[in-house]
C-alpha positions as CSV (number, residue, x, y, z in Angstrom):
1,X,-60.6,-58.6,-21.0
2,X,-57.6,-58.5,-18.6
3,X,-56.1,-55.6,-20.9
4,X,-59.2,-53.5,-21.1
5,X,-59.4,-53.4,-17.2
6,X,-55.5,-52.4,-17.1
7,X,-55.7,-49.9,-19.7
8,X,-58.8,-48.4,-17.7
9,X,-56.6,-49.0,-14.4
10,X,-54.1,-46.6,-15.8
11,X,-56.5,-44.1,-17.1
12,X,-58.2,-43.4,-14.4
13,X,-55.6,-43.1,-12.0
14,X,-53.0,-40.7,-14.3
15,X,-56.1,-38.3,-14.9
16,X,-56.8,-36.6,-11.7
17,X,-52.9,-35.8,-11.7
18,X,-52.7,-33.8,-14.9
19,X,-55.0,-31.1,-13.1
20,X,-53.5,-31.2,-9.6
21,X,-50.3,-29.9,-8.6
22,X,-47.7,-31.1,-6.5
23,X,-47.1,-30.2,-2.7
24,X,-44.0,-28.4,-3.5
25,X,-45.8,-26.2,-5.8
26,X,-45.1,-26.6,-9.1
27,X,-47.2,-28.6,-11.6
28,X,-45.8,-32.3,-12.7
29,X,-46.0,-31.9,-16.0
30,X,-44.1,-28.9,-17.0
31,X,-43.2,-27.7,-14.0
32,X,-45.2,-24.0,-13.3
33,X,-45.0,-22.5,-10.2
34,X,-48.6,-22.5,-8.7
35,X,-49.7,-19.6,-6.1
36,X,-53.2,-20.2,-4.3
37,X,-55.3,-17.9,-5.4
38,X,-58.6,-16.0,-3.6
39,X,-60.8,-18.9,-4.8
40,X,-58.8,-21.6,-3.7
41,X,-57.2,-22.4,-7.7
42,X,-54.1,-23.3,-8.2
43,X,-52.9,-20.2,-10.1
44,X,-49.3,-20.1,-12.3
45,X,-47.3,-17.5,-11.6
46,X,-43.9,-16.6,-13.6
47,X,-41.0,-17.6,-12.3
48,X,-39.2,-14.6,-11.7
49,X,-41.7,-13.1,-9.1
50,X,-42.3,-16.6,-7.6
51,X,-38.3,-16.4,-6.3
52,X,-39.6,-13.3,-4.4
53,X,-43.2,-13.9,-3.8
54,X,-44.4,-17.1,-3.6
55,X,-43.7,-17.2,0.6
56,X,-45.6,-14.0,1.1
57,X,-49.0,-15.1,-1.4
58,X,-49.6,-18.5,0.9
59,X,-52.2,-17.8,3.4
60,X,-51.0,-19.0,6.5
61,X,-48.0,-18.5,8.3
62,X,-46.0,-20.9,10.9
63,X,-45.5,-19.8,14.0
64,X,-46.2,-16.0,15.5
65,X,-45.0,-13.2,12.6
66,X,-41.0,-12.0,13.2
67,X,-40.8,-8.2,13.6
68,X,-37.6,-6.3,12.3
69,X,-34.2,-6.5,14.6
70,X,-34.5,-3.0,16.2
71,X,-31.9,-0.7,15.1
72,X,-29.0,0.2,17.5
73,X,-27.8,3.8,17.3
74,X,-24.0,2.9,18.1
75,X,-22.7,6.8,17.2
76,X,-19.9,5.3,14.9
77,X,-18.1,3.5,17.7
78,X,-17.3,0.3,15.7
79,X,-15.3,2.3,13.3
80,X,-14.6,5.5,14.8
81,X,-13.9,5.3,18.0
82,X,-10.6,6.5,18.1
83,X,-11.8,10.0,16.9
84,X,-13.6,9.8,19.9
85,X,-10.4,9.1,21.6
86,X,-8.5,11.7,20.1
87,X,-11.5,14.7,20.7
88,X,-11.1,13.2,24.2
89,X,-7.6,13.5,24.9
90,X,-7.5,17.2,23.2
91,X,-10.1,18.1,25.9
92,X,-7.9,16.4,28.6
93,X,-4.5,18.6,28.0
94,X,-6.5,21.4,26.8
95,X,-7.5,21.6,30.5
96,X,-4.7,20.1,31.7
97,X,-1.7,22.5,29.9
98,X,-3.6,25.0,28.0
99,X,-0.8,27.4,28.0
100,X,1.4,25.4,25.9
101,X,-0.8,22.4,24.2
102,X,-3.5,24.6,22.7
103,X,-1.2,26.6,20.6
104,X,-0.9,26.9,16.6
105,X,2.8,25.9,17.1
106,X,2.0,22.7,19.6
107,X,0.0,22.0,16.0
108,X,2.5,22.2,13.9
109,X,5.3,20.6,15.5
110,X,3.1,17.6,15.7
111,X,1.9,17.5,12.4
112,X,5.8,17.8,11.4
113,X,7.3,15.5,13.7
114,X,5.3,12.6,12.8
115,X,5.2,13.0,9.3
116,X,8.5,10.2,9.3
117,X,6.5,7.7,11.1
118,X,3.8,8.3,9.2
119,X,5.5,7.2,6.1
120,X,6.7,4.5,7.3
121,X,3.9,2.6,8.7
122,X,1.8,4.1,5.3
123,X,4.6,1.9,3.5
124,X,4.4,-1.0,5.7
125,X,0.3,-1.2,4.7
126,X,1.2,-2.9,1.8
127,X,3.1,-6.2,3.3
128,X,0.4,-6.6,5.9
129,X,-2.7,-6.6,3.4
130,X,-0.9,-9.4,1.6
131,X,-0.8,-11.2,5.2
132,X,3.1,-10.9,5.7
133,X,5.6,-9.0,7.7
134,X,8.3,-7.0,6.9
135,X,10.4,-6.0,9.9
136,X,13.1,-4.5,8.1
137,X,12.1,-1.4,6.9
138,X,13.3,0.4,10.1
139,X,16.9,-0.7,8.8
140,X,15.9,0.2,5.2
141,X,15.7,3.8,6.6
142,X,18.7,3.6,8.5
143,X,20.7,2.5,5.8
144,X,19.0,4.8,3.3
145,X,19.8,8.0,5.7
146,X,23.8,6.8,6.1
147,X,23.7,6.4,1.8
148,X,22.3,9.4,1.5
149,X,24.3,11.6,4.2
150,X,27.5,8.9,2.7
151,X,27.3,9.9,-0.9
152,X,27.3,13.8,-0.4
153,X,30.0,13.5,1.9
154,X,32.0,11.7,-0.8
155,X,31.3,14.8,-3.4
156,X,27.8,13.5,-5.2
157,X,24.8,15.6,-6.1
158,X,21.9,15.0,-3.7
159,X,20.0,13.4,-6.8
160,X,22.7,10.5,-7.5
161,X,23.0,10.4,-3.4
162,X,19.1,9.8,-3.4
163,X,19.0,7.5,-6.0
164,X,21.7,5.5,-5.2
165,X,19.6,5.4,-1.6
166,X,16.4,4.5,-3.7
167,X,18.1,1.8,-5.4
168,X,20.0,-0.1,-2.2
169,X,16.2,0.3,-1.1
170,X,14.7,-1.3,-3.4
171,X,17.5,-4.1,-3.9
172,X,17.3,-5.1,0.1
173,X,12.8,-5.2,-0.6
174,X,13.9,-7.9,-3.5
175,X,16.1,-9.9,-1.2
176,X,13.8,-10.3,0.9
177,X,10.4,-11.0,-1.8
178,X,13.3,-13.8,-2.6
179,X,14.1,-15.7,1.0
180,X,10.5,-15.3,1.1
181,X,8.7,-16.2,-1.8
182,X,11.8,-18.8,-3.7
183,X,12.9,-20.2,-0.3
184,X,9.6,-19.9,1.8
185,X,11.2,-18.2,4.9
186,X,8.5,-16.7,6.8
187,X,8.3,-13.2,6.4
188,X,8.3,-12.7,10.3
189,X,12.4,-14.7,10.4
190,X,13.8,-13.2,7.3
191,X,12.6,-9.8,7.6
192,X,13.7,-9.8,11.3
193,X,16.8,-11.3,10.1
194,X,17.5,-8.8,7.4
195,X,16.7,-5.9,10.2
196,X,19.8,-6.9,12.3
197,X,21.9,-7.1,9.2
198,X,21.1,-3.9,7.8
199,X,21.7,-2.2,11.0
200,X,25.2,-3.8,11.0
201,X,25.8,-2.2,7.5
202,X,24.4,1.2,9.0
203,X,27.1,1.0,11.2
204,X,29.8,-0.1,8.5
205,X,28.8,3.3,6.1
206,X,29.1,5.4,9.2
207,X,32.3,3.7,10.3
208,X,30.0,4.4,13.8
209,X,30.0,7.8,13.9
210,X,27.5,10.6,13.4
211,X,27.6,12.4,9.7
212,X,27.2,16.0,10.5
213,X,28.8,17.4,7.3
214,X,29.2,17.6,3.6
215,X,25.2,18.1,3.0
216,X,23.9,19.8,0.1
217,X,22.1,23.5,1.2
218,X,19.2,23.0,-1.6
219,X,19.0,19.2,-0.3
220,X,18.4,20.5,3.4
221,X,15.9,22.9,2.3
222,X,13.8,19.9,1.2
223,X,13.7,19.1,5.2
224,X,13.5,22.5,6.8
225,X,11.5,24.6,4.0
226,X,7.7,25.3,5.7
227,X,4.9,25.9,4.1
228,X,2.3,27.1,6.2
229,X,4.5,26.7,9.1
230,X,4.2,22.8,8.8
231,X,7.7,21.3,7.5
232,X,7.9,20.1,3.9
233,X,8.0,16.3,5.0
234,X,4.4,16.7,5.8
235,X,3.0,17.4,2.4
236,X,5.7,14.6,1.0
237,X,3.9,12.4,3.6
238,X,0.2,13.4,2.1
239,X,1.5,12.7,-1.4
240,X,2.4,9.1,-0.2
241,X,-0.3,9.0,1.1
242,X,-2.3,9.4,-0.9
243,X,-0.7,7.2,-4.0
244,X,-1.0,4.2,-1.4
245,X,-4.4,4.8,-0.7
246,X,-5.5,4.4,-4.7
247,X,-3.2,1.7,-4.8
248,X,-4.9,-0.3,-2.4
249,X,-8.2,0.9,-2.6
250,X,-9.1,2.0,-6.3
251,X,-6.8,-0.2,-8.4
252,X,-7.0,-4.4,-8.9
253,X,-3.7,-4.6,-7.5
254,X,-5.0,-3.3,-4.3
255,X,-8.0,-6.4,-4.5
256,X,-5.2,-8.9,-5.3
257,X,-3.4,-7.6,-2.2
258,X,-6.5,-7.8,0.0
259,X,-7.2,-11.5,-1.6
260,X,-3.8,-12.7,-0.8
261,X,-4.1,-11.4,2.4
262,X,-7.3,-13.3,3.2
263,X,-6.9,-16.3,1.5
264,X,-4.0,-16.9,-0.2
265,X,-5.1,-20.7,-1.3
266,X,-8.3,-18.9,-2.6
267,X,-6.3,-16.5,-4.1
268,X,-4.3,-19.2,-6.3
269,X,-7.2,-20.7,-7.3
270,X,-8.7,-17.4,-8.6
271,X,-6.2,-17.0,-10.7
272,X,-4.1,-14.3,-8.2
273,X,-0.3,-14.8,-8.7
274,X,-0.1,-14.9,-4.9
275,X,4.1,-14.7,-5.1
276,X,4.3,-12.0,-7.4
277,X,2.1,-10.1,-5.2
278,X,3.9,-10.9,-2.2
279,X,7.6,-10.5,-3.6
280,X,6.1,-7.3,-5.0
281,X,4.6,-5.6,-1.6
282,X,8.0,-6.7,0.5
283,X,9.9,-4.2,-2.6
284,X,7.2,-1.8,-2.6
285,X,7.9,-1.1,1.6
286,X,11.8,-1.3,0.9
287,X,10.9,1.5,-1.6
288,X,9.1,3.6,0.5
289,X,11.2,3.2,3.5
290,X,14.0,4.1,1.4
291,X,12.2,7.6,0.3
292,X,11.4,8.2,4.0
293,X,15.0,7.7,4.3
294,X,15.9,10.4,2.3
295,X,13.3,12.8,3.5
296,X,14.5,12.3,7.0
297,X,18.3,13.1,6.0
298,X,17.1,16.1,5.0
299,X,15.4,17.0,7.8
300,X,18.0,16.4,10.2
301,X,20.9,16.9,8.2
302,X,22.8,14.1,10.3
303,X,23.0,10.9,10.1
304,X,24.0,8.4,13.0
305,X,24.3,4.5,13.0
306,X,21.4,4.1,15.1
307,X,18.7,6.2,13.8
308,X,16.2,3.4,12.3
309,X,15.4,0.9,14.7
310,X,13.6,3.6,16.9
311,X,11.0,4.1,14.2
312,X,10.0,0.1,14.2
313,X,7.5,0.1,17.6
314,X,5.5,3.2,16.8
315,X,4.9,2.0,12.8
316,X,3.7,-0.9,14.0
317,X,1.0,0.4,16.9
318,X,-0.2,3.0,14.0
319,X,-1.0,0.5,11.4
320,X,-2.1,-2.2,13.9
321,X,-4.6,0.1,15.7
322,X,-5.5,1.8,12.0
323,X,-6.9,-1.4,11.8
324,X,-9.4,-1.0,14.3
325,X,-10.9,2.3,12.5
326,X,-12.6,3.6,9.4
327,X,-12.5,0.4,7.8
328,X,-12.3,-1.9,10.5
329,X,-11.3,-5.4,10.5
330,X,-8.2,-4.7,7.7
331,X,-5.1,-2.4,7.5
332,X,-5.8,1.1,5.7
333,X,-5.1,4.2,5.2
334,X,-7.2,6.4,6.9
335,X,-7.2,4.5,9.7
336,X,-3.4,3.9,9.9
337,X,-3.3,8.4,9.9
338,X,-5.9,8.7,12.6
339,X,-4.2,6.5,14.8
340,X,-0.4,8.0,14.2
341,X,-1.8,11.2,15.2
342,X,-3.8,9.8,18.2
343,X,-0.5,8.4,19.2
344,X,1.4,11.2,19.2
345,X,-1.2,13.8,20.4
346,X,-1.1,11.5,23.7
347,X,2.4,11.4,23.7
348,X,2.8,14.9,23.5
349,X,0.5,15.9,25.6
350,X,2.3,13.8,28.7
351,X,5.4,15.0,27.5
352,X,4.2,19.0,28.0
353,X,2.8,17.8,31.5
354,X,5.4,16.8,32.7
355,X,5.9,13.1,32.2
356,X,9.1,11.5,32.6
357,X,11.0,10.8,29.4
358,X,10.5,7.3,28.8
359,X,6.8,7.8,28.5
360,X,7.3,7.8,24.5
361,X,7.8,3.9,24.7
362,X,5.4,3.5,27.6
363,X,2.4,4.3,25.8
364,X,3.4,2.6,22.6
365,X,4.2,0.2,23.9
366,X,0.7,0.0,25.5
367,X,-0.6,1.1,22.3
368,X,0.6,-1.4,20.7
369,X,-0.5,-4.3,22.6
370,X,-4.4,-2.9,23.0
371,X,-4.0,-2.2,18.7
372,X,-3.4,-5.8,18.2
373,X,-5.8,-6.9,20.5
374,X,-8.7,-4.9,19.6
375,X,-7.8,-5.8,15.6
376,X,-7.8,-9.3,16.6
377,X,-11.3,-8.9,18.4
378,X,-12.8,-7.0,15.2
379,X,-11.4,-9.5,12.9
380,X,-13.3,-12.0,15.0
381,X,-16.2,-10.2,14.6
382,X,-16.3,-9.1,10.7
């Protein structure tokens, strides 16, 4: 008797369940997401659309209904301000010194003279996305200008003086992948470290003194030839340009460096070789410093024991306050060309008005402290 009444116990109360379904919505038994339907039955809906739907089909809601963030028209500012900048400081000496800034040859001389800079800090992109420094390609170009300037001197063709430039280069960018990568030097002391010694071997190719003779005609052309008016370092500069900006922006290597840069532990994990991608970026700026290096002995057709370090400050305030524009929040391209000539537009400008002329390093300077504030701030932010 006792078993009849527990059998019936059990019946009755497992019955009403296989028709109900739970409060989270699904059914007990195999597990159909239920949607209330217009006559209050539990209806099953496929999972798919119940990911996306199944908030919007209940028929209340909690609380008063959220309307849509309103949209802030912000003009661009967060990443393009400093065309804003730059439209606004053209206005400024346009009104200021119209007789000599607005002219085509104003223009021209900008867009030449910075071309060097602008190689430089284009090749110093690559280091920084992987998240280290490399404070020595001032002296790469230094040392690449005396090789260069050295070699023809001594009788060589301005192909084995450029190569044997390209290849001290890129010997000094594995020395320091190695003190960095094999015996985990920061970048920021052996770079720096590297920078004093290189300018000491400047000094030791030189023997101190300024190389004013023994250059090849058809090397110096490379320099002085204009196309369009605008120098022939310009157009090198675009080309470098833009190889570094498909590196970084169009091929995995660019990702890996971007990764490293980020997260380095991440990185390694993912399956980055985080070393080989550092040792590789320090080499790749030696590199490029050392082709700016030749470019720039061809311009000037001198070379003097202390022509690199002068380049360091303005690289540096390009790339840092690139940072801030186009793609804000990480070093690139476009950004890093917009600000070099922002720089130099304001630069020039107080130059043609008049200022005194230490200005050059005065508003670097500045530049460069606002460029690593205002990166730090967006970096913050993104």
């Amino acid at each position: 008797m006792k078993r009849n009444e527990r059998a019936t116990s059990l019946t009755d109360d497992s019955a009403p369940k296989r028709g109900r379904s739970r409060g989270d919505g699904t059914h007990p038994l195999d597990g159909t997401v239920m949607t209330v339907g217009q006559e209050g039955e539990p209806v099953a809906a496929a999972a798919s659309s119940a990911n996306l739907v199944v908030e919007a089909d209940l028929p209340a809601h909690v609380g008063p209904p959220q309307l849509a963030p309103r949209r802030q028209l912000t003009f661009g500012l967060e990443r393009f301000s400093g065309v804003y900048v730059w439209g606004a400081l053209l206005l400024i000496f346009a009104l200021w010194v119209p007789d000599t800034f607005l002219t085509t040859s104003n223009a021209k001389i900008i867009a030449g003279d910075q071309a060097i800079t602008a190689m430089l800090a284009l090749g110093i992109i690559i280091p920084l996305a992987a998240g280290v420094f490399d404070l020595s390609f001032a002296g790469v170009l230094g040392v690449s200008v005396a090789l260069t300037a050295y070699m023809q001197v001594q009788g060589h063709s301005p192909v084995v003086a450029g190569l044997v430039a390209l290849a001290g280069a890129t010997f000094i960018g594995a020395v320091n992948g190695y003190v960095v990568v094999h015996l985990r030097v920061s970048s920021f002391i052996a770079t720096l470290g590297m920078s004093s010694l290189l300018i000491a071997a400047t000094y030791w190719i030189t023997d101190g003194k300024q190389i004013t003779e023994g250059f090849n005609a058809t090397f110096l052309d490379l320099g002085t030839k204009q196309i369009l008016g605008v120098p022939m370092p310009f157009y090198l500069m675009l080309v470098v340009a833009a190889l570094i900006y498909v590196l970084v922006e169009f091929l995995p290597v660019g990702r890996y460096l971007y990764a490293v840069g980020g997260n380095p532990q991440a990185a390694r994990l993912a399956g980055v070789r985080v070393d080989r991608i550092v040792f590789g970026s320090l080499v790749a700026s030696s590199f490029v410093a050392g082709v700016t290096g030749v470019v720039l002995a061809a311009r000037l057709g001198t070379a003097s024991p202390d022509i690199g370090p002068s380049y360091l400050l303005p690289a540096f305030s390009a790339v840092f306050l690139g940072s801030t524009q186009i793609k804000a929040g990480r070093v690139n391209v476009l950004g890093t060309l917009l600000a070099i000539y922002l720089l130099a537009t304001g630069v020039k400008g107080l130059q043609l008005a008049g200022a005194p002329v230490y200005v050059n390093d005065l508003f670097n300077g500045a530049a460069l402290i606002i460029a690593v504030a205002l990166a730090a701030r967006t970096a913050r932010r993104v």
